[in-house]
N, C-alpha and C positions, 0 to 999 in steps of 0.2 A: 367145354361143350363137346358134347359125343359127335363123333365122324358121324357122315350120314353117307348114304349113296343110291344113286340111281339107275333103274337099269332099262332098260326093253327090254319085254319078255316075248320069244317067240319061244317058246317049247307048249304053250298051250296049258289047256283046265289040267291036265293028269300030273302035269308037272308040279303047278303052283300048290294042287292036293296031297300029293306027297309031301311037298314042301312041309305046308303048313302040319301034318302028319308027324312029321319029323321034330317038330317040337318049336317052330318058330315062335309059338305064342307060349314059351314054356322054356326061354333063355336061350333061342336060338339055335343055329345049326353051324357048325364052319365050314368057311370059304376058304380055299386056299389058292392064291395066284402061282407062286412058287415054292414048290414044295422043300426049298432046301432053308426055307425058314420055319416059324410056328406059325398056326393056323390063326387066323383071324374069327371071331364069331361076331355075327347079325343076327338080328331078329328081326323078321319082318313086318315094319308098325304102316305101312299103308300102301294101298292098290288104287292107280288110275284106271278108270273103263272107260274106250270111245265109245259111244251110238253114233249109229249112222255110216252115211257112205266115207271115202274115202277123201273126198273131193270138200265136204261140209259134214257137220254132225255137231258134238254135244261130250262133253264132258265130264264126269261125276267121279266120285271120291270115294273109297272105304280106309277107315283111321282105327288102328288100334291104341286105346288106352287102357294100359294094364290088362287086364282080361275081355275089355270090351272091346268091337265092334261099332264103328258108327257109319251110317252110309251119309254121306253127303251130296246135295244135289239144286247146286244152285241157293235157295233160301232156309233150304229144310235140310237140318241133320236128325240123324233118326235112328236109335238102337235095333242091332242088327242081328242075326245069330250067322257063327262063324262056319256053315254051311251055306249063307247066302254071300257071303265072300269065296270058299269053294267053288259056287256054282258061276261066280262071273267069268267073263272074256278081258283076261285082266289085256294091258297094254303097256302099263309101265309098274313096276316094284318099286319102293321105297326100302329100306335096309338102315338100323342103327347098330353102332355095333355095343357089343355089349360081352359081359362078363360070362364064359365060361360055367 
């Protein structure tokens, strides 16, 4: 089974856009913890979004499979184009890692 991984994102929308820029849907980007090893690569196959205050709110989903996009939202999942994942307030990243 492929490593997975979780993160919290606070770096914000510019960050996740480079991100994904960078090639995350196109075999990934490397991460490296310590540099005195080799680099590890991920791709990034989904983004959690909160709605709402702090205190209560709502939770929804974007899933990449292969080249798609899915938003999910409770009952309904629904193709998405990869500028409406761009444009969210992501909260937490999802990470597989994958081959180089």
């Amino acid at each position: 089974a492929p490593y997975m991984s979780a993160s919290v994102l606070r770096r914000g929308r510019q960050w996740l856009e480079a991100y994904l820029k960078k090639g995350a849907g196109a075999g990934g980007v490397p991460l490296v913890d310590d540099y005195s090893v080799a680099p590890s690569w991920y791709s990034l196959y989904a983004v959690v979004v909160h709605h709402g205050r702090m205190d209560s709110g709502h939770y929804s989903a974007f899933i990449r499979r292969g080249k798609d996009w899915f938003a999910c939202d409770d009952s309904a999942i629904v193709i998405v184009s990869e500028k409406a994942v761009l444009e969210c307030q992501a909260y937490l990243l999802y990470y597989i890692s994958c081959e180089p």
